[in-house]
TORLO-973121 format. One record per atom (N, C-alpha, C): y, x, z. Coordinates in pm, whole numbers, padded with zeros to 5 digits, always signed. Layout:
BEGIN
YXZ/...
This chain:
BEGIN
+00480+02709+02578/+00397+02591+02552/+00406+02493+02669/+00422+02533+02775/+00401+02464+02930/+00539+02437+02931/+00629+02476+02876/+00774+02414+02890/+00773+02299+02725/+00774+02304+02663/+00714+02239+02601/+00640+02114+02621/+00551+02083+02648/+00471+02030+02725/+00550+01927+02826/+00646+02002+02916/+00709+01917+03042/+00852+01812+02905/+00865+01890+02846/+00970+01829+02803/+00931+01721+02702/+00819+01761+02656/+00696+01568+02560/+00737+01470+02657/+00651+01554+02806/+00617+01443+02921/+00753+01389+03000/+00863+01448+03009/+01001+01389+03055/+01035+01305+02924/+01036+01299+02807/+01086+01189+02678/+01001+01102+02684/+00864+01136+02706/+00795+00990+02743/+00821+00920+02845/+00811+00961+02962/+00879+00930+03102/+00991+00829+03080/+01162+00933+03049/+01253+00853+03028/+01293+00831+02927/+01239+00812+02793/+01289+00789+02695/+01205+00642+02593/+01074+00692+02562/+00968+00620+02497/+00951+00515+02631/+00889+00501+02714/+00845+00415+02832/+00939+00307+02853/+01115+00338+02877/+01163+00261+02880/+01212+00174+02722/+01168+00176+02670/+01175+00126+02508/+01096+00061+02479/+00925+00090+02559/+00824+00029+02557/+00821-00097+02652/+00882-00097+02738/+00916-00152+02820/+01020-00311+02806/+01147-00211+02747/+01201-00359+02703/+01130-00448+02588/+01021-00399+02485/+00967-00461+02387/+00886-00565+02481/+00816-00534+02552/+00702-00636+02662/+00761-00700+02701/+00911-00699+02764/+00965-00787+02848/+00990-00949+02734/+01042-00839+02606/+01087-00969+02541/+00963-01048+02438/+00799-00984+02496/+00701-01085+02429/+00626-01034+02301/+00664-00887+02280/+00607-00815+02155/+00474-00779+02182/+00362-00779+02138/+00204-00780+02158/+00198-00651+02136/+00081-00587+02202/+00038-00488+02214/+00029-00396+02053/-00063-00470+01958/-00016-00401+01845/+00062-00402+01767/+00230-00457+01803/+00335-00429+01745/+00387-00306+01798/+00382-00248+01980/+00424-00206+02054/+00318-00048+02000/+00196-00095+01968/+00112+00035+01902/+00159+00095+01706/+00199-00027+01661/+00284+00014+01574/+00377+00087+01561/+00476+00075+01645/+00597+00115+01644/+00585+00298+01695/+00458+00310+01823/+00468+00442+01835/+00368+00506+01797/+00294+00446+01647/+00178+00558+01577/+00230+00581+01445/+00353+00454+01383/+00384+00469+01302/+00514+00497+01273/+00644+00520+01387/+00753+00500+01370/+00775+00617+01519/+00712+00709+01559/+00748+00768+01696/+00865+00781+01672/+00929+00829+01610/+01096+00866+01605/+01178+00780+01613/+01147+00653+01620/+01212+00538+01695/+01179+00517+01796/+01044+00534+01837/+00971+00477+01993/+01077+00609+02087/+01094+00700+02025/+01231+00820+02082/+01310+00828+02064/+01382+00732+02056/+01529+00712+02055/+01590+00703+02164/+01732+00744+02198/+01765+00704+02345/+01769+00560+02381/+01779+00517+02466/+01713+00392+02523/+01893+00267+02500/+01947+00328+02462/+02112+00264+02455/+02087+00208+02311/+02071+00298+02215/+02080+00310+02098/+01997+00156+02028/+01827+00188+02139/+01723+00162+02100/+01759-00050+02121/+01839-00069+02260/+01858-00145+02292/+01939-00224+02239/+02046-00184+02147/+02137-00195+02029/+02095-00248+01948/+01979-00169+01868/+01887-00203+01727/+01794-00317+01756/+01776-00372+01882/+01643-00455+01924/+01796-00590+01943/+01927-00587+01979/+01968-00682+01986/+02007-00727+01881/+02046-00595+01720/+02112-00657+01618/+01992-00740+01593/+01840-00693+01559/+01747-00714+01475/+01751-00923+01557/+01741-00926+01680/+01731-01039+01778/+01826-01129+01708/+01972-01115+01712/+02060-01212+01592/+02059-01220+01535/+01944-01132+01457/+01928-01209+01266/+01803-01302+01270/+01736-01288+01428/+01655-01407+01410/+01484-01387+01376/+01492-01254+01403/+01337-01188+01393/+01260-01234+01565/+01088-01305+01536/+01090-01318+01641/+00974-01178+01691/+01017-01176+01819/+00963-01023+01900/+00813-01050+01882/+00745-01150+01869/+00603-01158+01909/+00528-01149+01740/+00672-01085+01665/+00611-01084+01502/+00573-00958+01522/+00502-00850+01404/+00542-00750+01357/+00656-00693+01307/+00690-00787+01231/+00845-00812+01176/+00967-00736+01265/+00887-00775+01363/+01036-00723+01495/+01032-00609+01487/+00941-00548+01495/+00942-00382+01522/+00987-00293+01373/+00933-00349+01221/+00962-00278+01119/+01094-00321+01098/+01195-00443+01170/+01275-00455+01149/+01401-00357+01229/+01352-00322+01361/+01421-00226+01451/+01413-00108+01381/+01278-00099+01295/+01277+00071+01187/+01356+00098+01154/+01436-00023+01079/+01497-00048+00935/+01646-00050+00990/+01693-00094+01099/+01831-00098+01127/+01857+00043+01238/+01788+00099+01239/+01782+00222+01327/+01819+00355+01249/+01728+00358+01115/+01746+00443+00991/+01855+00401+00891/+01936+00276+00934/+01989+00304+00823/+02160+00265+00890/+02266+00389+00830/+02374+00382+00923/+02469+00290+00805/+02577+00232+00867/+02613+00096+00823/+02670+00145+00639/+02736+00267+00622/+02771+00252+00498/+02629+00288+00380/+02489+00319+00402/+02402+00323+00390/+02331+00160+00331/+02346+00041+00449/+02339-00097+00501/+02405-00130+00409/+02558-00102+00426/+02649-00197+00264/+02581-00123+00163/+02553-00044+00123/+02525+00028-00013/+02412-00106-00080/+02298-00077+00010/+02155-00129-00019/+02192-00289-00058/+02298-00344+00007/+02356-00527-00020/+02407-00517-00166/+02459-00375-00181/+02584-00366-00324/+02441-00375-00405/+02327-00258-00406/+02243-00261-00523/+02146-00358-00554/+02148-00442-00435/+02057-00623-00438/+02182-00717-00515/+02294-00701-00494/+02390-00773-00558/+02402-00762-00673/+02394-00654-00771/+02430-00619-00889/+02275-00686-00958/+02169-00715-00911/+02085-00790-00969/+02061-00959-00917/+02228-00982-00878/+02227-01121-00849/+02215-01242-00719/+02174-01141-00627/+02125-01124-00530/+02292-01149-00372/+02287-01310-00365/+02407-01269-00238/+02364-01224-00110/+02467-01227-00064/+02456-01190+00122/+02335-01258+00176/+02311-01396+00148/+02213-01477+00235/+02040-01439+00134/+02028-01410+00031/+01960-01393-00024/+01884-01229-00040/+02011-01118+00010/+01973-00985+00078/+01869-01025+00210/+01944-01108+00312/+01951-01106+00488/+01749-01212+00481/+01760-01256+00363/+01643-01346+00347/+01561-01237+00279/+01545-01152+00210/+01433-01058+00174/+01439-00959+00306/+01513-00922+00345/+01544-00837+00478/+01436-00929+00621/+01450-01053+00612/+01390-01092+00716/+01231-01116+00627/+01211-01123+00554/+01016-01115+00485/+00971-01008+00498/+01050-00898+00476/+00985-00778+00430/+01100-00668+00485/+01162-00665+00591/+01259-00537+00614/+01230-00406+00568/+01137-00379+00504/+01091-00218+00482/+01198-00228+00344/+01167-00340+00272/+01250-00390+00134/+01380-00315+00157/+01468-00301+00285/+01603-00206+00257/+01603-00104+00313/+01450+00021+00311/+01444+00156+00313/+01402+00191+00161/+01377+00132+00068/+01340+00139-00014/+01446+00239-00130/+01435+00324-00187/+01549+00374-00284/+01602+00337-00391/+01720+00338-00390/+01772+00310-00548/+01752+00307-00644/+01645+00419-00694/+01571+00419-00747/+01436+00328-00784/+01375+00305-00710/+01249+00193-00685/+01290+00077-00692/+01407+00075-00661/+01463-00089-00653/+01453-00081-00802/+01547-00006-00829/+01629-00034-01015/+01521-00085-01081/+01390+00012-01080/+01295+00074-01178/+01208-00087-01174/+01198-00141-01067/+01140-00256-01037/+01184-00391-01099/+01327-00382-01094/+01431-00519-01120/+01443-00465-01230/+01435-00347-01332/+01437-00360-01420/+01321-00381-01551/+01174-00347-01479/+01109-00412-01555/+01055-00600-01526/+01083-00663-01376/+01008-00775-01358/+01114-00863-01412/+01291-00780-01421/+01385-00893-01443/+01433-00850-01558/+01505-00787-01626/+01489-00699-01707/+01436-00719-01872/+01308-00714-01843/+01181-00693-01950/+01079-00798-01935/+01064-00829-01826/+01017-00988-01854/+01053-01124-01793/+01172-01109-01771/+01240-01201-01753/+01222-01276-01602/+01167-01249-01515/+01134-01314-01396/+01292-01309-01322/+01314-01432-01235/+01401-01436-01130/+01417-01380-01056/+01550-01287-01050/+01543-01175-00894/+01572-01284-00775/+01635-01398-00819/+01590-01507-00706/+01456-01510-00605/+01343-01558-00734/+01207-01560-00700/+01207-01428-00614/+01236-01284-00685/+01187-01176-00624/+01240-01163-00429/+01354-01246-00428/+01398-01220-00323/+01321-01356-00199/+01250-01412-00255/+01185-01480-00182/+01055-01405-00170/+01013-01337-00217/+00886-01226-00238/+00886-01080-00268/+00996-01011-00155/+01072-00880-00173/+00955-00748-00135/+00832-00829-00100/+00695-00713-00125/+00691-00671-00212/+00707-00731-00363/+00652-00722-00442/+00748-00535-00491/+00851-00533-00411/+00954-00445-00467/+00881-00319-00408/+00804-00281-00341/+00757-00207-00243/+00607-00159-00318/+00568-00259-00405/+00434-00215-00470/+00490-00095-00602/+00357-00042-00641/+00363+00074-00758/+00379+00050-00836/+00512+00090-00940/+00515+00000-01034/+00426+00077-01204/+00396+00183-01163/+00255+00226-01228/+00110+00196-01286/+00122+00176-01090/-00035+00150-01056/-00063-00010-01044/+00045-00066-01001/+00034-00200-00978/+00100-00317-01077/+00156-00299-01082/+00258-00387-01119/+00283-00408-01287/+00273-00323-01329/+00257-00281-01510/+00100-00331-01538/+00048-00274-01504/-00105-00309-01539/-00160-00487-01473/-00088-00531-01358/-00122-00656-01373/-00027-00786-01459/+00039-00701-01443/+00194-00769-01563/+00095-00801-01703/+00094-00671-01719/+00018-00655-01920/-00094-00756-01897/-00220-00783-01809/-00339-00909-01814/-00263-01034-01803/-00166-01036-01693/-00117-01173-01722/-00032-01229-01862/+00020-01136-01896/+00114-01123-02035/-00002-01154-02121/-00091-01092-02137/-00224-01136-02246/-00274-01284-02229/-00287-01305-02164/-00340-01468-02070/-00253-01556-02121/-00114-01478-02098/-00020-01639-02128/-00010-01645-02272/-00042-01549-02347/-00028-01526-02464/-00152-01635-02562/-00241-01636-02454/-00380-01696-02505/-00377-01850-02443/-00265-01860-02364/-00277-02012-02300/-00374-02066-02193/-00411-01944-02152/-00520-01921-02024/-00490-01919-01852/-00336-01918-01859/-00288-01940-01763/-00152-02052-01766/-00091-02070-01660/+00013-02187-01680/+00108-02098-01701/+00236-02095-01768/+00364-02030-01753/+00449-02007-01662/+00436-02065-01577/+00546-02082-01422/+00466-02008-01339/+00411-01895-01330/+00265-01815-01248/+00448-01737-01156/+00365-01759-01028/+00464-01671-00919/+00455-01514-00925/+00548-01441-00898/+00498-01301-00889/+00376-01290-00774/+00426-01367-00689/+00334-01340-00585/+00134-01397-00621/+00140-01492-00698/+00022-01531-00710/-00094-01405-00829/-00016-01329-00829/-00050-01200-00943/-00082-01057-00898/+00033-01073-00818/+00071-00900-00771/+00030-00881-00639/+00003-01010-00577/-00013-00962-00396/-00129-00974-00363/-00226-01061-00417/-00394-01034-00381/-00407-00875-00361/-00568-00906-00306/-00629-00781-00312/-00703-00745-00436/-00714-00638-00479/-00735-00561-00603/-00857-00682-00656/-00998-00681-00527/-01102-00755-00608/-01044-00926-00610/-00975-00989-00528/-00929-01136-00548/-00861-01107-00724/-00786-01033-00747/-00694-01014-00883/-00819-01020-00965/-00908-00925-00976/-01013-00894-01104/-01073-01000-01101/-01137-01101-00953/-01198-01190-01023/-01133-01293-01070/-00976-01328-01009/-00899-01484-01086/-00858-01459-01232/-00839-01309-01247/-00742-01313-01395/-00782-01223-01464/-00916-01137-01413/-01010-01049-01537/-01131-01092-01574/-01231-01079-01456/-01357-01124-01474/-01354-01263-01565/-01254-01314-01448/-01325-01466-01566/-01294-01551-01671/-01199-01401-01718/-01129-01477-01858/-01190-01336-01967/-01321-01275-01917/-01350-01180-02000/-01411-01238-02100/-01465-01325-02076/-01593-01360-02234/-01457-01446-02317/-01333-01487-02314/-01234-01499-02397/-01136-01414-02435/-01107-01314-02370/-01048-01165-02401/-01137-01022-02369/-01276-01006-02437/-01281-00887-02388/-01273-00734-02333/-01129-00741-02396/-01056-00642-02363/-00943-00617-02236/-00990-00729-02160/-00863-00757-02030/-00922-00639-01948/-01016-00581-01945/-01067-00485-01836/-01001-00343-01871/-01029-00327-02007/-01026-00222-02059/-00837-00161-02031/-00738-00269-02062/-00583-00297-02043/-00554-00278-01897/-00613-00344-01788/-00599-00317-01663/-00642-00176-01633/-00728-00106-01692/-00783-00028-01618/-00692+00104-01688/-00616+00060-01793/-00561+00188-01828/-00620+00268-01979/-00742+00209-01993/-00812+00264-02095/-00763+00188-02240/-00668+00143-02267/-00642+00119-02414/-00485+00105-02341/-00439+00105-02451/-00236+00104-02436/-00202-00022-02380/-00138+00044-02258/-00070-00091-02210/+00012-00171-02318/+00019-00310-02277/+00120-00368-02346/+00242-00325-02356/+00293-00336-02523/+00450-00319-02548/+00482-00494-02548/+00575-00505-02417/+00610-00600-02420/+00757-00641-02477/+00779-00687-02575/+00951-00751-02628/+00998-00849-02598/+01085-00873-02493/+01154-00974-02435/+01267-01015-02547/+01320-01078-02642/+01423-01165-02694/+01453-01260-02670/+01594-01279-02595/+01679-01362-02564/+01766-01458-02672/+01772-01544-02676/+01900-01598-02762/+01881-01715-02728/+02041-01766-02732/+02108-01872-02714/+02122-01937-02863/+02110-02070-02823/+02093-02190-02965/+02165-02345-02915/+02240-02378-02959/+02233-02505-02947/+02401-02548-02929/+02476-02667-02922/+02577-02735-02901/+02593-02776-02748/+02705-02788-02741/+02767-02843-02594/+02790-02956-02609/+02721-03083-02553/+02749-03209-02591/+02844-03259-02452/+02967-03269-02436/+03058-03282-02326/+03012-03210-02245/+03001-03253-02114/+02995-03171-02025/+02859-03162-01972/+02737-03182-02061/+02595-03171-02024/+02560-03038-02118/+02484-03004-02064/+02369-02852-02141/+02303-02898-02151/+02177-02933-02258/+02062-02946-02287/+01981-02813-02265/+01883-02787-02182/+01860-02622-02183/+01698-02650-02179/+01622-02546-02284/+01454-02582-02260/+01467-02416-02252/+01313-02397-02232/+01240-02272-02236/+01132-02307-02320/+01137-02196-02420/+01025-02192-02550/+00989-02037-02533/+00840-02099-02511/+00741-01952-02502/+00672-01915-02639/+00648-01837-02750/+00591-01832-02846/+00508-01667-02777/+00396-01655-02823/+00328-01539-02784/+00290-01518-02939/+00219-01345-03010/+00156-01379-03071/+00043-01203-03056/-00010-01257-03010/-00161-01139-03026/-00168-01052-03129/-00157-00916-03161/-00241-00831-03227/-00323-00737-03168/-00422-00787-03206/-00564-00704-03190/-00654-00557-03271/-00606-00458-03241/-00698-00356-03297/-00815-00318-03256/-00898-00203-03261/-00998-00109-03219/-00964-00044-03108/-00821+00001-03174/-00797+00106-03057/-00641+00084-02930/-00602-00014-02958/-00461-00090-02877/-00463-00283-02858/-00416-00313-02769/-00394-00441-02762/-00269-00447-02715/-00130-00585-02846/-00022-00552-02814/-00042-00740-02795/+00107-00716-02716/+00159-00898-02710/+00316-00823-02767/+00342-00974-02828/+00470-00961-02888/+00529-01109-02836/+00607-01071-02711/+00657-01212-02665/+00773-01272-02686/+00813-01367-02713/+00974-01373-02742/+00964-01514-02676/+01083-01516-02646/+01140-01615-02529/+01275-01625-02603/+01302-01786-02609/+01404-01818-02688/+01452-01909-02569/+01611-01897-02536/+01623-01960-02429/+01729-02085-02512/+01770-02185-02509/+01865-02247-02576/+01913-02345-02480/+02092-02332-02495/+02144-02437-02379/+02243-02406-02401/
């Protein structure tokens, strides 16, 4: 245990200290510097070469040290070894997503490329997918990829899907103006106070009647008049209401 012990206190000594060290020099605040070693020790222990490496790539992409940002961004290029790095660009690409538009969700949200292949897919495939949202948009708001798509994300999807259905909200609603409040900001903009016109928005959020089956249909309509597209977006919603389910049946007709 006492050898043990000496060998914590020599990695703190020469290992953690000097790591802690270069973060202060370059202007990182105390609770980024408490971040990094309550939530990330296995980086705050890294050898000090390595560590100094990951703090210069993260520095040329332009993260500044006095963010938080800096430190979950040293997480993120520390854990992840470069054919790992290309992988995560290939599976943001295949939903549209280029180089500058990866390196731009990477600098909002760097946790966005520890995230799994899985979570990504499952995500881009219901916000882009199934209801049609921009993985553009998403990559300007790459939190949103990081939330539950269970607990969060389905269940505030289905109230807003009901809303637009009822003309209670505008159509152009951001992911972010939906999904990123806090639980009570959400219930009171888009449950509470559209209850005495849907009384069933509580019941849908909360899980207690069937989430929405939502049907996304696509189709193309229209002529090529030379070299202009005429292109609209037509929203038709239409409500059915039972006892025991509330469905939206959305179709989106795109023509151009």
């Amino acid at each position: 245990m006492k050898r043990s012990q000496r060998a914590f206190l020599c990695d703190v000594t020469n290992v953690m200290a000097p790591n802690v060290a270069l973060l202060r020099e370059l202007g990182a605040p105390q609770s980024s510097i408490s971040l990094l070693v309550t939530h990330f020790p296995s980086m705050a222990f890294i050898t000090h070469a390595k560590f100094v490496k990951a703090v210069q790539e993260v520095k040329e992409l332009g993260f500044d040290p006095s963010k938080t940002l800096f430190v979950q961004a040293i997480q993120a290029v520390l854990k992840l070894k470069k054919p790992m790095w290309e992988s995560k660009f290939e599976i943001f690409r295949r939903w549209g997503w280029s180089e500058a538009d990866t390196l731009l969700a990477f600098k909002k949200h760097p946790i966005c490329m520890l995230l799994s292949e899985e979570k990504i897919t499952k995500a881009m495939k219901f916000l882009v997918s199934r209801l049609g949202f921009s993985s553009k948009n998403i990559a300007k708001n790459p939190v949103v990829l990081n939330l539950s798509l269970e607990k969060r994300i389905i269940p505030r999807c289905s109230v807003v899907q009901i809303l637009l259905a009822k003309d209670l909200v505008k159509n152009d609603l951001s992911l972010a103006t939906f999904l990123l409040p806090t639980e009570k900001c959400f219930l009171e903009k888009f449950v509470i106070r559209f209850q005495d016109n849907v009384p069933q928005l509580l019941s849908v959020y909360q899980n207690k009647m069937e989430l929405l089956d939502v049907e996304i249909q696509s189709e193309k309509v229209g002529s090529r008049k030379g070299d202009i597209y005429e292109t609209w977006l037509k929203w038709r919603a239409v409500a059915i209401t039972t006892k025991s389910d509330l469905r939206i049946e959305l179709k989106v007709v795109l023509s151009n």
